[in-house]
N, C-alpha and C positions, 0 to 999 in steps of 0.2 A: 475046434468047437469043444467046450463044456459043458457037460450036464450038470444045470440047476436048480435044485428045488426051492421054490416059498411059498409060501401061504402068503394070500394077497386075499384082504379082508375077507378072514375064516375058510377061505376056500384056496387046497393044496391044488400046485401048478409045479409039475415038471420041464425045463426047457431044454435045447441044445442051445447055444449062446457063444459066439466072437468073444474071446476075450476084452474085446475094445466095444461092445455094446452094450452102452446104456441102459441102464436100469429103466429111464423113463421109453425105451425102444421096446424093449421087453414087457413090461408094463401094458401099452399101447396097443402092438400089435402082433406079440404072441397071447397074449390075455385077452384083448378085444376090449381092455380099461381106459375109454376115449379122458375122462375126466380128469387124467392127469394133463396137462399141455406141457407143449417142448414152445419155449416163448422166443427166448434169447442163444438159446443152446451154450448159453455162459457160464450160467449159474448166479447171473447176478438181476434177474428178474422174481425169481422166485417160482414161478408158473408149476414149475415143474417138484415142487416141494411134495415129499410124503413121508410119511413117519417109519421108519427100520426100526425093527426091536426098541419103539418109546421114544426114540430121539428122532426130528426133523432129517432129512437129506434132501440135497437139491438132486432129482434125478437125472437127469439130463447130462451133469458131468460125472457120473459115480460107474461105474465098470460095471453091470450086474452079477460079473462072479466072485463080486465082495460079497452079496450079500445072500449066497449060499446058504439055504437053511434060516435064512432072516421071516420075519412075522412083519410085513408089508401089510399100511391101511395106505388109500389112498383116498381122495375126495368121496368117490362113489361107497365109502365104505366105514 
């Protein structure tokens, strides 16, 4: 497990986190942030698309402790 912090639209979230889970897992249901969806769990639907520090990521295939200290908007936000 690793401790991660982000800010998911303006509001600061500390996790423990699997190396191997998902940004959009993390997202979901340690945030309680439904409006992202897990579509394909591919990456090639999009569903699970949210903004990292300005730039798109497909959430669903992205590690969450890439993105350590990242500034996360999601739909809801």
């Amino acid at each position: 497990m690793e401790k991660i912090t982000l800010k998911i639209n303006n509001k600061d979230y500390t996790f423990l986190a699997n190396s191997s889970e998902s940004l959009a897992t993390v997202i979901r249901e340690r945030a309680g942030l439904t409006g992202t969806k897990i579509g394909c769990s591919q990456g090639s639907c999009g569903a699970c698309t949210v903004i990292a520090n300005g730039e798109p990521v497909l959430s669903c295939i992205t590690p969450a402790f890439r993105f350590d200290n990242a500034d996360i908007h999601t739909i809801e936000g």
